[in-house]
N, C-alpha and C positions, 0 to 999 in steps of 0.2 A: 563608320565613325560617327558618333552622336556629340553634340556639341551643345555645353551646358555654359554658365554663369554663376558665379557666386554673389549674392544679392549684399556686400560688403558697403558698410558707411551707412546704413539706409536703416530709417524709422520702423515700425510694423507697418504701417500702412502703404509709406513708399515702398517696403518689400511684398506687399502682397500685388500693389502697382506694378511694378518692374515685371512680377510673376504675368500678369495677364498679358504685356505689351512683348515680354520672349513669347510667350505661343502665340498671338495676333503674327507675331515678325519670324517665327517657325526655328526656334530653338527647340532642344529637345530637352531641357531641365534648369529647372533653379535651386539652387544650392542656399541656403542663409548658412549662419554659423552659431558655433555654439562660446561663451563664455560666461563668465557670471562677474570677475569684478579681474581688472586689466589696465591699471592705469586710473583715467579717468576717462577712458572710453566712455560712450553711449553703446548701450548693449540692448538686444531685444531677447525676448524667448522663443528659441528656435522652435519650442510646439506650437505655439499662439499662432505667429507667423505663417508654419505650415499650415497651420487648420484652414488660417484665413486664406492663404493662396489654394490649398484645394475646393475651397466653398467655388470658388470665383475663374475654375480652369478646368478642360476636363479632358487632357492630354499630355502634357509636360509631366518629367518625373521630378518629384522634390525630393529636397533631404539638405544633408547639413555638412559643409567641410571642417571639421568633421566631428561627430558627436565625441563628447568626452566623457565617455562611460564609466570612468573610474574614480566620479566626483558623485555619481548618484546610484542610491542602492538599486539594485537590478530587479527588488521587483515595485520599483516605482518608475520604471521604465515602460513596462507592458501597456500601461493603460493607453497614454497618450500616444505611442507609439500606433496602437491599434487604431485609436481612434483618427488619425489623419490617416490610417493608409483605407479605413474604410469612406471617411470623408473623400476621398481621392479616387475611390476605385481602385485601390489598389496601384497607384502610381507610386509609394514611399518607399525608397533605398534608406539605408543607414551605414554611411560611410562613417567608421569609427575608430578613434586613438586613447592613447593614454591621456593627451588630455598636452595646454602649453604650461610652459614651465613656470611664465609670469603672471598665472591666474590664480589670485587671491584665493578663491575660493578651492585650491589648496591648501596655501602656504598660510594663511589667517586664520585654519579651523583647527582647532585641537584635538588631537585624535586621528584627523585626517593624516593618511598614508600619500606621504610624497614622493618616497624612493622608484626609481624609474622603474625596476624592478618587481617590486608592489604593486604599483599601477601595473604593468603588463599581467600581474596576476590576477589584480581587480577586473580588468578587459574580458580573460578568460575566465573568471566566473558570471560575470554579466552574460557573456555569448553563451555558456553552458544552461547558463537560469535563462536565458528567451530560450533558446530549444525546446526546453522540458517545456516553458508556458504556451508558445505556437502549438502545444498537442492539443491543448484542450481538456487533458484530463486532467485529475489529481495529483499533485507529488509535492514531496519534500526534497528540499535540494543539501546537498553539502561541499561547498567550495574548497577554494584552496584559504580565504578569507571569509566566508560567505555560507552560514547555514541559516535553514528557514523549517519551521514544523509545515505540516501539509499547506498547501496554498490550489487552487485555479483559475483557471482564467481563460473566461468568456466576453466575448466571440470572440473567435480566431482570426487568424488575420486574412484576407481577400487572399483566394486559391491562386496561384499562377502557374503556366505551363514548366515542367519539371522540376519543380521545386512546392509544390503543391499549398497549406496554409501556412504561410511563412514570407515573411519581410527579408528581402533579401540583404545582405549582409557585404560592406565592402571594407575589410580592415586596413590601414596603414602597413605598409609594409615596407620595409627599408630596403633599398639595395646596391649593390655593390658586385663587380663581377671576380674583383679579387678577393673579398671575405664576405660571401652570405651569411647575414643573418639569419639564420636557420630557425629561429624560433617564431620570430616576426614573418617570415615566409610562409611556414606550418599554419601558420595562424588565419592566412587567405586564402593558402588551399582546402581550407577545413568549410572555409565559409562559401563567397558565392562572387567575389572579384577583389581588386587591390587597388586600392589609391596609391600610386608609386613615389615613393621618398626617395632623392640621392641621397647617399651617408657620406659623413665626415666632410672634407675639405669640398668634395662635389654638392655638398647639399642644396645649393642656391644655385646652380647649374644650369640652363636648358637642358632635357632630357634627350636624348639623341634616340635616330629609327635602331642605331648599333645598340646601345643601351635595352632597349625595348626587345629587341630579340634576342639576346643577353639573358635575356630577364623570362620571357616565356619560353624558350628552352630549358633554361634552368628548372624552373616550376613544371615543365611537363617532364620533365626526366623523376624529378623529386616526387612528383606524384604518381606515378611510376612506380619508383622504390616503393611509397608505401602504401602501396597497392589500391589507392582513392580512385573512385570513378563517380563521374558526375550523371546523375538522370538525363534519359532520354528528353532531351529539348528545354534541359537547363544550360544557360551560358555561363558563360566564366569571363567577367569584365575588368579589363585593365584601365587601371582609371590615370589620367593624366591631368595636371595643371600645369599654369602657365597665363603667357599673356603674348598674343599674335599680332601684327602689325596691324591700324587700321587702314595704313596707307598703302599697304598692299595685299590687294585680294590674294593674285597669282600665287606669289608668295606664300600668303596661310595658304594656300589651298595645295600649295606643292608640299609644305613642310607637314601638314595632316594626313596627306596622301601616303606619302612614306611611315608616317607610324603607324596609319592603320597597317600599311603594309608588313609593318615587323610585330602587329601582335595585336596593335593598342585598339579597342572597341569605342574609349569616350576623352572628350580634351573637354578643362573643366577653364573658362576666361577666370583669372582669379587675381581680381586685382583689389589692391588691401589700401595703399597707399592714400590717407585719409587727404591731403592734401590735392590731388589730381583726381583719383577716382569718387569725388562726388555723387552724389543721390542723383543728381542734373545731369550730370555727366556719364553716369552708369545707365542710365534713362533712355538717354542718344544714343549710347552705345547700343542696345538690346532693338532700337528700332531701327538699326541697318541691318539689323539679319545677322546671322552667326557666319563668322570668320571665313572667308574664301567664297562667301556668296556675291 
């Protein structure tokens, strides 16, 4: 089990701070976020931020809970994309959603596609158009919303073992043991792990170890049916969030134990709450060391 942090509440700077003081204190990623206008949040740019925590680290995986790829055209994605995972060595995940419901830069633009729907389809034309750009050659793309005349795109993104020049891919996936979402499931098995969602009245839930092997049962049977196989010495990450006791090691370290044990590969500390999780406080937090140490 690998154990990350979401760098929530925090300026660019105090986020690329936070990023150096998890690896100094042996976490294994930081997370920032993605939104563009939420209220009257203070927001940063989840690239900027990346770049600057990879200039300044040279181990921890970043990335963002979780990008919301159906608010920007997909091939204005590629560049920056590339460019922190080559600033990183290769450390950048892209954990990705439709996007929240209460970000203006929806519901403010004209034109812009808000229906849940839409955006799932905007999702799978972005993941389609990085595919084709990770080759490196030429092509033209044609979406389900989304055509482009020929485009390429150079360099490619840092090689990795079984999954070769390519930014590994973690989608939102929702789940449920009595009505899978079947489409939102297809959509992580296509890719390279799953950040796990409860659905409906469970959604705000702790995640249970029953949950979790619930859940990768399910997806190995499903992948299965459709006859997917993953490369030799690519992994397939089950992403989890949440928020683990500070006051008790034992504790995180037993309730970790058990989800690695039902599937789960990453616990993501993801604490949002602007009042309590502080810059100062997110700070302390990161230099005790990750949960169950």
């Amino acid at each position: 089990m690998r154990i990350g942090i979401v760098a929530s509440n925090t300026t660019a700077s105090e986020s690329a701070d936070l990023a150096v003081e998890a690896e100094r204190s042996g976490w294994d990623g930081v997370f920032t976020w993605d939104g563009l206008s939420i209220g009257s949040q203070e927001m940063v740019d989840p690239w900027a931020v990346l770049a600057a925590a990879a200039a300044r680290t040279s181990r921890i995986v970043l990335g963002a809970m979780v990008f919301a790829f159906p608010r920007r055209r997909p091939w204005e994605l590629v560049r920056p994309a590339v460019t922190v995972d080559h600033l990183s060595g290769g450390r950048l995940v892209l954990p990705v959603g439709v996007g929240v419901l209460d970000d203006a830069g929806f519901t403010a633009v004209p034109g812009q596609l808000t229906g849940l729907r839409e955006r799932a389809e905007l999702l799978d034309d972005a993941l389609a158009f990085l595919d084709r750009a990770w080759t490196g050659e030429p092509f033209a793309f044609t979406g389900t919303h989304t055509t482009t005349g020929e485009l390429q795109f150079l360099p490619r993104p840092v090689a990795r073992p079984g999954i070769g020049h390519r930014v590994p891919v973690w989608p939102v996936g929702v789940w449920s043991a009595e009505r899978p979402p079947v489409r939102s499931l297809d959509r992580a098995l296509r890719a390279d792990g799953i950040v796990v969602q409860l659905r409906g009245e469970r959604a705000f839930d702790d995640i249970t170890p029953e949950d979790v092997a619930a859940l990768v049962g399910w997806l190995d049977a499903r992948r299965e049916e459709l006859g997917l196989t993953r490369p030799d010495g690519a992994s397939f990450d089950v992403v989890l969030q949440g928020i683990l006791p500070d006051d008790d090691p034992a504790g995180a370290r037993e309730r970790l134990d058990a989800l690695a044990a039902a599937g789960a590969t990453w616990w993501v500390e993801s604490r949002w709450d602007q009042q309590t999780a502080t810059a100062a406080a997110l700070l302390d937090r990161v230099r005790q060391g990750p949960p169950g140490t």
